[in-house]
Structures are given as structure tokens and as C-alpha cells.
OpenMM code with the backbone's topology and positions (N, CA, C; nanometers):
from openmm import Vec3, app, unit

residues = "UNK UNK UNK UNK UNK UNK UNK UNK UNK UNK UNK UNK UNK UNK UNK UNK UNK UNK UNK UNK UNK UNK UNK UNK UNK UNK UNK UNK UNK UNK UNK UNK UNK UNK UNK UNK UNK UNK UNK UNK UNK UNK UNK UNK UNK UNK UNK UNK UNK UNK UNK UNK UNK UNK UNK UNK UNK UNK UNK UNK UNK UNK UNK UNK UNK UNK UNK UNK UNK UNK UNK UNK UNK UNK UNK UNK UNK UNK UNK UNK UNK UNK UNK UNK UNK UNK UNK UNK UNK UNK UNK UNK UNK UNK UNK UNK UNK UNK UNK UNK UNK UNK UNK UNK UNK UNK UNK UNK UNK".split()
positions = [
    Vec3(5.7799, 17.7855, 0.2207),
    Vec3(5.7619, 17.8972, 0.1316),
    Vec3(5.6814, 18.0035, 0.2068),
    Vec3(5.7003, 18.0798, 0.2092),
    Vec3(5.6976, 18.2269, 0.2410),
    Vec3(5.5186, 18.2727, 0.2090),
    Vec3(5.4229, 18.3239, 0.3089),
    Vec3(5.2899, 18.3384, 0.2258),
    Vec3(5.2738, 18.4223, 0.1452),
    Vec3(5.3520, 18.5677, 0.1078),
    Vec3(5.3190, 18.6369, -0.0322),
    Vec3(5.4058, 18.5923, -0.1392),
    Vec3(5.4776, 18.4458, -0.0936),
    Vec3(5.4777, 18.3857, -0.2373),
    Vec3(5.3628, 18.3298, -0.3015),
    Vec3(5.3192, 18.2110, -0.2212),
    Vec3(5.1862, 18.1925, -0.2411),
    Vec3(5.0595, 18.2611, -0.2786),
    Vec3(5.0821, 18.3894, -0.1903),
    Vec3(4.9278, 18.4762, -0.2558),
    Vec3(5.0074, 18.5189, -0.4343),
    Vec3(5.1508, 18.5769, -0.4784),
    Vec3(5.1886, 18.6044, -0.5875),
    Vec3(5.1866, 18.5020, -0.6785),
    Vec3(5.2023, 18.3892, -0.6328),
    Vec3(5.1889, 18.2334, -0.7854),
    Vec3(5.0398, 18.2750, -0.7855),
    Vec3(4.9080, 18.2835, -0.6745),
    Vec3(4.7974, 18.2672, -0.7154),
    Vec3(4.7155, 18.3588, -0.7904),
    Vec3(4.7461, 18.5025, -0.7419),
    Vec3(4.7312, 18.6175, -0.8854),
    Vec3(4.8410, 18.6419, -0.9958),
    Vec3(4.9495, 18.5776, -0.9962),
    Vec3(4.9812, 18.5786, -1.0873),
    Vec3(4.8422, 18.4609, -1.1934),
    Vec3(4.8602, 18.3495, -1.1364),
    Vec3(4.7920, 18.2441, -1.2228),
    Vec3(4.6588, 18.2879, -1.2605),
    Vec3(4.5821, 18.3581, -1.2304),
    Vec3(4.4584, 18.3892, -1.1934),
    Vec3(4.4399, 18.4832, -1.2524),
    Vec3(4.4933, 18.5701, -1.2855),
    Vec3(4.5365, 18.6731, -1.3884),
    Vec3(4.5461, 18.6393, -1.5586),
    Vec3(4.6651, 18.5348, -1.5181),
    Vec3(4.6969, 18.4243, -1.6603),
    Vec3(4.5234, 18.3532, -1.7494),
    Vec3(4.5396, 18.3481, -1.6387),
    Vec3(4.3833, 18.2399, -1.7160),
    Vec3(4.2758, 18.3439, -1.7147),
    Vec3(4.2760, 18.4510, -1.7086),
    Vec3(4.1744, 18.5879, -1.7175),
    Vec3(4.1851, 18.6793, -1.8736),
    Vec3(4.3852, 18.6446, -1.8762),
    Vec3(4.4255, 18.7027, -1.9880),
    Vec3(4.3909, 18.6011, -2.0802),
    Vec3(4.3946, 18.5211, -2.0744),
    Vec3(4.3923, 18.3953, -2.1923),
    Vec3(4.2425, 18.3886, -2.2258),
    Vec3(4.1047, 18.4154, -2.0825),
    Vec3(3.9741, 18.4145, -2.1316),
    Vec3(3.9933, 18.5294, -2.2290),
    Vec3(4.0296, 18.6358, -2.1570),
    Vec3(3.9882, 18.7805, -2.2630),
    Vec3(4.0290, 18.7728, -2.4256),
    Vec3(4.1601, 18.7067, -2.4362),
    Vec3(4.2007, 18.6885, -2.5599),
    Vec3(4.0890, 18.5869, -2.6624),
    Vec3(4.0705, 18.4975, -2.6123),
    Vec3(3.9407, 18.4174, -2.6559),
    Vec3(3.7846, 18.5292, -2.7160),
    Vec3(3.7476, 18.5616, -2.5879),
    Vec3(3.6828, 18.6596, -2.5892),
    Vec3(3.6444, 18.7354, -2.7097),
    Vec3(3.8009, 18.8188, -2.7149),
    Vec3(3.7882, 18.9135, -2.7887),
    Vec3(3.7820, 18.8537, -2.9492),
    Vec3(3.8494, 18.7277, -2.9644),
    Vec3(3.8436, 18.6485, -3.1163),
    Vec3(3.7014, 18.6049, -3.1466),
    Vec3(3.6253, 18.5812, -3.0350),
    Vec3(3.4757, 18.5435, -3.0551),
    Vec3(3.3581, 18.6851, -3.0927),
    Vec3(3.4302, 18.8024, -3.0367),
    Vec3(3.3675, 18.8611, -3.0691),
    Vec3(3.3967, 18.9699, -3.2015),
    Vec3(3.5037, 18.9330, -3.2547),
    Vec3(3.5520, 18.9872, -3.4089),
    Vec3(3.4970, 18.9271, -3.4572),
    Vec3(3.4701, 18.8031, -3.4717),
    Vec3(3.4767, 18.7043, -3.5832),
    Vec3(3.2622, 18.6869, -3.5666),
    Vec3(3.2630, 18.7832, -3.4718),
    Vec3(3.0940, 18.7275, -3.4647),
    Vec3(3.0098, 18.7252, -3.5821),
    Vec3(3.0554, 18.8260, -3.6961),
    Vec3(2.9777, 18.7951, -3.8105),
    Vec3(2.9969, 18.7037, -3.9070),
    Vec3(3.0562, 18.6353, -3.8750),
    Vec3(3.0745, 18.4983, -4.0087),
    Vec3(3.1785, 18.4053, -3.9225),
    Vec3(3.1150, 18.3110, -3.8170),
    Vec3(3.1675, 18.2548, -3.7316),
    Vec3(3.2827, 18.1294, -3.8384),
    Vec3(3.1619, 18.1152, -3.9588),
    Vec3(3.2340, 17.9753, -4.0611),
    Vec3(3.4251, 17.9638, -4.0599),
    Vec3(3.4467, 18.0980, -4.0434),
    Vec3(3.5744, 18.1629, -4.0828),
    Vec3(3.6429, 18.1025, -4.0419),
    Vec3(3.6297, 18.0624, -3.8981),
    Vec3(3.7549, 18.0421, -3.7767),
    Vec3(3.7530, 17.8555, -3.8404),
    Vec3(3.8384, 17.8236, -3.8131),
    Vec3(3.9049, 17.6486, -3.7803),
    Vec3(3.8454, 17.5973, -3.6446),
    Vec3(3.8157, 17.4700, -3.6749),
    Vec3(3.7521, 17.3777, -3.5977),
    Vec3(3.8151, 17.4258, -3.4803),
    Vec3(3.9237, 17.3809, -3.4200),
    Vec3(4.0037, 17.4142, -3.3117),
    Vec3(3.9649, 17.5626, -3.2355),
    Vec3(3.9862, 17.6170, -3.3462),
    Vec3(3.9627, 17.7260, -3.2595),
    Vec3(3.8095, 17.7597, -3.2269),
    Vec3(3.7439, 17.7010, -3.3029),
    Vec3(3.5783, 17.7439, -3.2475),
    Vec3(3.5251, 17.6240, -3.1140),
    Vec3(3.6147, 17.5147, -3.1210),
    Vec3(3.6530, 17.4351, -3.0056),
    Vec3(3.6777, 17.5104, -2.8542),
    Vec3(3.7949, 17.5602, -2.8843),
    Vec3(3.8926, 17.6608, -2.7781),
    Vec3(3.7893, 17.8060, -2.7252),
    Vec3(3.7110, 17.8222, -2.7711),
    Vec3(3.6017, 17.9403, -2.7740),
    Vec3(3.4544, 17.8748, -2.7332),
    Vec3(3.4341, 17.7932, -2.7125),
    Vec3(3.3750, 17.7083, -2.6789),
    Vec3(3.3673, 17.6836, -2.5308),
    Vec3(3.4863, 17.6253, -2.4908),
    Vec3(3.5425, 17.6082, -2.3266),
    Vec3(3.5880, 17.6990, -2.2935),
    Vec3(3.6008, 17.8107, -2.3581),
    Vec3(3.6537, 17.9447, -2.2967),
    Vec3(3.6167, 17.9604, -2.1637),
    Vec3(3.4843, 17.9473, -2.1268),
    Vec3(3.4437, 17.9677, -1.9720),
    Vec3(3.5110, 17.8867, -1.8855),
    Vec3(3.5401, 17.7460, -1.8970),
    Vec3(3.6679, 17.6817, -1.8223),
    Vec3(3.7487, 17.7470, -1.7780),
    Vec3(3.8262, 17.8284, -1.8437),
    Vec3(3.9161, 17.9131, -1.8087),
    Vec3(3.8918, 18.0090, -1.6706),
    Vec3(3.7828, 18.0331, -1.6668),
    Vec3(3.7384, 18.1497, -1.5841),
    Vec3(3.7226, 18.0164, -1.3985),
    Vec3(3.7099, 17.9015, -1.4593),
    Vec3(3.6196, 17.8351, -1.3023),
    Vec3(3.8167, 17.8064, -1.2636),
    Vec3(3.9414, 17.7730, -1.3770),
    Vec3(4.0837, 17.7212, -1.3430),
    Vec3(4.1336, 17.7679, -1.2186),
    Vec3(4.1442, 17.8865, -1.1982),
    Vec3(4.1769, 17.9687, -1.0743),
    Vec3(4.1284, 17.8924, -0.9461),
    Vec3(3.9902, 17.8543, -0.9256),
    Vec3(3.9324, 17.8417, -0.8261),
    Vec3(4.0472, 17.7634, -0.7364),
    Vec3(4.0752, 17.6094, -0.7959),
    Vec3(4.1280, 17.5082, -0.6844),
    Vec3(4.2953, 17.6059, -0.6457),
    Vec3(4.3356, 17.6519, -0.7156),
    Vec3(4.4828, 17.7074, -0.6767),
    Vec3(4.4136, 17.8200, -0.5460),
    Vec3(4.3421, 17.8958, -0.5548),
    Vec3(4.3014, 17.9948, -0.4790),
    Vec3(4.2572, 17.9111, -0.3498),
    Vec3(4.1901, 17.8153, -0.3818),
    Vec3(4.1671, 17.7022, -0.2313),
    Vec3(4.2849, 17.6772, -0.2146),
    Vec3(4.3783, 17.6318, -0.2884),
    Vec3(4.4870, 17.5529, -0.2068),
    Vec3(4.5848, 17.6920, -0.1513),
    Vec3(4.5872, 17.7885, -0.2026),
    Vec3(4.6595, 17.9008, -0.1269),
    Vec3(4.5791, 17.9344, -0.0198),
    Vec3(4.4903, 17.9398, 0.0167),
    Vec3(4.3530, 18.0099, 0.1417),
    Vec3(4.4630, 17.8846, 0.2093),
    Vec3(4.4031, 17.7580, 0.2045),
    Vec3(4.4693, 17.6296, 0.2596),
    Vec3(4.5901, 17.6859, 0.3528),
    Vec3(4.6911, 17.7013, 0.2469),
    Vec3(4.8386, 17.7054, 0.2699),
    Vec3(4.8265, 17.8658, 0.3595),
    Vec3(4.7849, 17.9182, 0.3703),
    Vec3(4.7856, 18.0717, 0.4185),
    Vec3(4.7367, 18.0312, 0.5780),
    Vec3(4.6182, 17.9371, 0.5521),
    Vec3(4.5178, 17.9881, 0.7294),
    Vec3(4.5453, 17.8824, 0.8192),
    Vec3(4.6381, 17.7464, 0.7585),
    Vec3(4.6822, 17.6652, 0.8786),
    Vec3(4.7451, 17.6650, 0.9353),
    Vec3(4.7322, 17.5445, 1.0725),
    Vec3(4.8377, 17.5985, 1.1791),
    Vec3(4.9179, 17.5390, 1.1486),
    Vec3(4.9570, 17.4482, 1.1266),
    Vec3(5.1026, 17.3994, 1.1283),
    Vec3(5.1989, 17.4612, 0.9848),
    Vec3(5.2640, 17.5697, 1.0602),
    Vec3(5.3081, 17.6146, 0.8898),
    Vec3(5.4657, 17.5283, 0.9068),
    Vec3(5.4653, 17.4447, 0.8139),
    Vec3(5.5641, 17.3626, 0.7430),
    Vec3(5.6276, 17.4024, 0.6004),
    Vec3(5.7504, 17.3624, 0.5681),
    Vec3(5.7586, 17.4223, 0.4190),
    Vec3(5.7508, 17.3397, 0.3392),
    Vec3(5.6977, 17.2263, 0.3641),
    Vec3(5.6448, 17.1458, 0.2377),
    Vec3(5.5557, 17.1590, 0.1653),
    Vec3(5.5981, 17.1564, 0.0239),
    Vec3(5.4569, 17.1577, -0.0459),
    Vec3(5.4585, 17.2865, -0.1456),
    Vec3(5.6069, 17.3909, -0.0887),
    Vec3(5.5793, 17.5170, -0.1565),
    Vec3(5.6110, 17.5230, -0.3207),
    Vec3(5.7161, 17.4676, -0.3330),
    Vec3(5.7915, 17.4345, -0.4771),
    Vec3(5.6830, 17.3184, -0.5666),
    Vec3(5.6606, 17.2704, -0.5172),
    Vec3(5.5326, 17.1467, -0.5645),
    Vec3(5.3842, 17.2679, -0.6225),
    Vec3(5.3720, 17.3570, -0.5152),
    Vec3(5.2233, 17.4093, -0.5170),
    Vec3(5.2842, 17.5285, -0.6862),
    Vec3(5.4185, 17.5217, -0.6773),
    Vec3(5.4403, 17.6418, -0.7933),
    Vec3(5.4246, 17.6046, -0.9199),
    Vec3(5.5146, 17.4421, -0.9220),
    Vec3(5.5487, 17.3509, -1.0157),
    Vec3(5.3838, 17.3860, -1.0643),
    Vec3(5.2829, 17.2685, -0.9961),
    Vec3(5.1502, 17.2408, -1.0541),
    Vec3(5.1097, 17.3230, -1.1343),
    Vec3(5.1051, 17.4731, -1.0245),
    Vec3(5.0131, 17.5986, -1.0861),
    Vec3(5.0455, 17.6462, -1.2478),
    Vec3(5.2334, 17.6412, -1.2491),
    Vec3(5.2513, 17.7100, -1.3708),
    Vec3(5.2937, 17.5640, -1.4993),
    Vec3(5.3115, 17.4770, -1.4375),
    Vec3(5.1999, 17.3990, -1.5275),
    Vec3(5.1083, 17.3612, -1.5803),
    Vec3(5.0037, 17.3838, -1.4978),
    Vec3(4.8524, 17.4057, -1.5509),
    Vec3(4.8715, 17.5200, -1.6467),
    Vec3(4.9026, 17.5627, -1.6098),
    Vec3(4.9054, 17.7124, -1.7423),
    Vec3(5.0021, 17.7140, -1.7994),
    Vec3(5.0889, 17.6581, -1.8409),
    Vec3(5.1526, 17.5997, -1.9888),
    Vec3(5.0736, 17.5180, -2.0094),
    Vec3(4.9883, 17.4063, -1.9953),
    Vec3(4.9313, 17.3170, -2.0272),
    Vec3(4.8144, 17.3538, -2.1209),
    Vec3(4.7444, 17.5375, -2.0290),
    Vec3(4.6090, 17.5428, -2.1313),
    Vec3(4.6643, 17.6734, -2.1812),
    Vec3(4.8095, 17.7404, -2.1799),
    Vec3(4.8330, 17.8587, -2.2732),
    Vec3(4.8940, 17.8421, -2.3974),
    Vec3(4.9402, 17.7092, -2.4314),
    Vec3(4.9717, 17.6846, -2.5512),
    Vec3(4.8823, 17.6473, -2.6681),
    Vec3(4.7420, 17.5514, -2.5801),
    Vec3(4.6167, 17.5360, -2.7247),
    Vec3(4.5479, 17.6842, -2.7306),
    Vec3(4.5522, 17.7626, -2.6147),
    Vec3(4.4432, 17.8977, -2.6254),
    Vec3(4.5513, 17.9635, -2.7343),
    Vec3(4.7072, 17.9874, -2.7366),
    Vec3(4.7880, 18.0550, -2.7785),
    Vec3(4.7490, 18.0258, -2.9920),
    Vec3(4.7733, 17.8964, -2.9747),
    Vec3(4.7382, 17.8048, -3.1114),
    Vec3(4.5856, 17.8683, -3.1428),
    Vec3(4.4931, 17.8408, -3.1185),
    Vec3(4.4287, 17.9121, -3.1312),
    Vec3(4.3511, 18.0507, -3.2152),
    Vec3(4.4011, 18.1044, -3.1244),
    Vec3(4.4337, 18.2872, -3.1405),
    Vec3(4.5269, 18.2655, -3.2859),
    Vec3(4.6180, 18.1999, -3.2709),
    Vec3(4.6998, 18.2644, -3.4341),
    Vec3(4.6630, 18.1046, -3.5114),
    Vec3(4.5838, 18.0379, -3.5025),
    Vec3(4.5344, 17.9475, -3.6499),
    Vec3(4.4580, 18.0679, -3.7568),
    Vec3(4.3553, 18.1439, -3.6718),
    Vec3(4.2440, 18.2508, -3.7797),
    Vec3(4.3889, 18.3281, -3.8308),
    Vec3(4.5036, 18.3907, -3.8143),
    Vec3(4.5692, 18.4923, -3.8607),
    Vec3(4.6413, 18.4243, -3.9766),
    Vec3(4.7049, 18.2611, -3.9338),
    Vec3(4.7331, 18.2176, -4.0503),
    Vec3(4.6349, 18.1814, -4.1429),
    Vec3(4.5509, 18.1542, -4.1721),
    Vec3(4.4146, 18.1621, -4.2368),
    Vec3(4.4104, 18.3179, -4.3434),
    Vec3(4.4452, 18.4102, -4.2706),
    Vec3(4.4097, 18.5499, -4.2916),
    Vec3(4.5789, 18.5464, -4.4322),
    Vec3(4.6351, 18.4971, -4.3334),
    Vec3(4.7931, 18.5292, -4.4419),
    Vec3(4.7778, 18.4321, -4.5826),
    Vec3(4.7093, 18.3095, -4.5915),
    Vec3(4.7167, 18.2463, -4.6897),
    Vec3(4.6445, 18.3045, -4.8102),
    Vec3(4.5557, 18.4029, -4.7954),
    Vec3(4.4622, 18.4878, -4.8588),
    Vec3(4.5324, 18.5948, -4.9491),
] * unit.nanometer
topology = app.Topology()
chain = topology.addChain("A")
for resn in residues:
    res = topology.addResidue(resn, chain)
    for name in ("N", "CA", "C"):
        topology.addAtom(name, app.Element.getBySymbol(name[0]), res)
């Protein structure tokens, strides 16, 4: 695999999990006056929000990795994509849940 594929899966991903903190973020800080409001889950998910921010790190090592060695081989490239944008289906579907549990909350009203 090609290295500005690699540097593009890693800001793409890195980006992903920046958008997903901010979205958090921004629900923690609407809801700051009457926190009771939100569902367990989601005051869970707002909680580890900062997780989100350290996710990036190991993909960004393993691209530095894949970028500065010598033996450039193409193993490993389709594998390094698989992981990455799995990890992020993995944590964009509870952050996603989340974000719209308070709205259904809001509609039952």
C-alpha cells in the first residue's frame, strides 16, 4: 500500500474520533443545566468521551511505523485499513446511539 494511503486512513480516522468527541461534547454541554435529563447510556458515553481523543494515537504509531521503515513490503496494508475503520464502527455506533437516545426522550414529550 502506497504511503498517502496510509497517512489518508490515519486523518481520515483521527478526524472521525475528533468528530464523534465534539458531538459528545457539544451534548454535555447543552444539557449542562439539568444533567438528570440525559439516559444512563448516554451520561456513560460522555463520561469516556476523552477516550476518544487518546483512539488516534496507536493508528498514528502504526502509520509513522509503516511510513519510516526500511523494508517497504506490501503487507499489512489492507489489514492496517480493515482494523482502523473498524475501530470506528465499533465506537461510532454507541457515540451515534447516544447523541439520539436524549432526542428520543425529547419526542416522547
Amino acid at each position: 500500500m502506497k504511503k498517502p494511503t496510509h497517512i489518508l486512513i490515519t486523518l481520515t480516522f483521527a478526524f472521525a474520533c475528533f468528530s464523534l468527541w465534539a458531538m459528545l461534547k457539544t451534548l454535555g454541554t447543552v444539557s449542562i443545566g439539568n444533567p438528570q435529563l440525559l439516559p444512563g447510556f448516554t451520561r456513560l458515553c460522555l463520561g469516556l468521551s476523552p477516550c476518544l481523543l487518546l483512539l488516534p494515537i496507536p493508528v498514528v504509531g502504526y502509520c509513522c511505523y509503516a511510513l519510516f521503515r526500511r523494508q517497504q513490503t506490501e503487507q499489512g496494508g489492507i489489514a492496517f485499513l480493515a482494523c482502523a475503520m473498524s475501530a470506528l464502527c465499533l465506537v461510532f455506533f454507541p457515540v451515534l446511539l447516544a447523541v439520539f437516545l436524549p432526542c428520543l426522550r425529547l419526542m416522547e414529550r
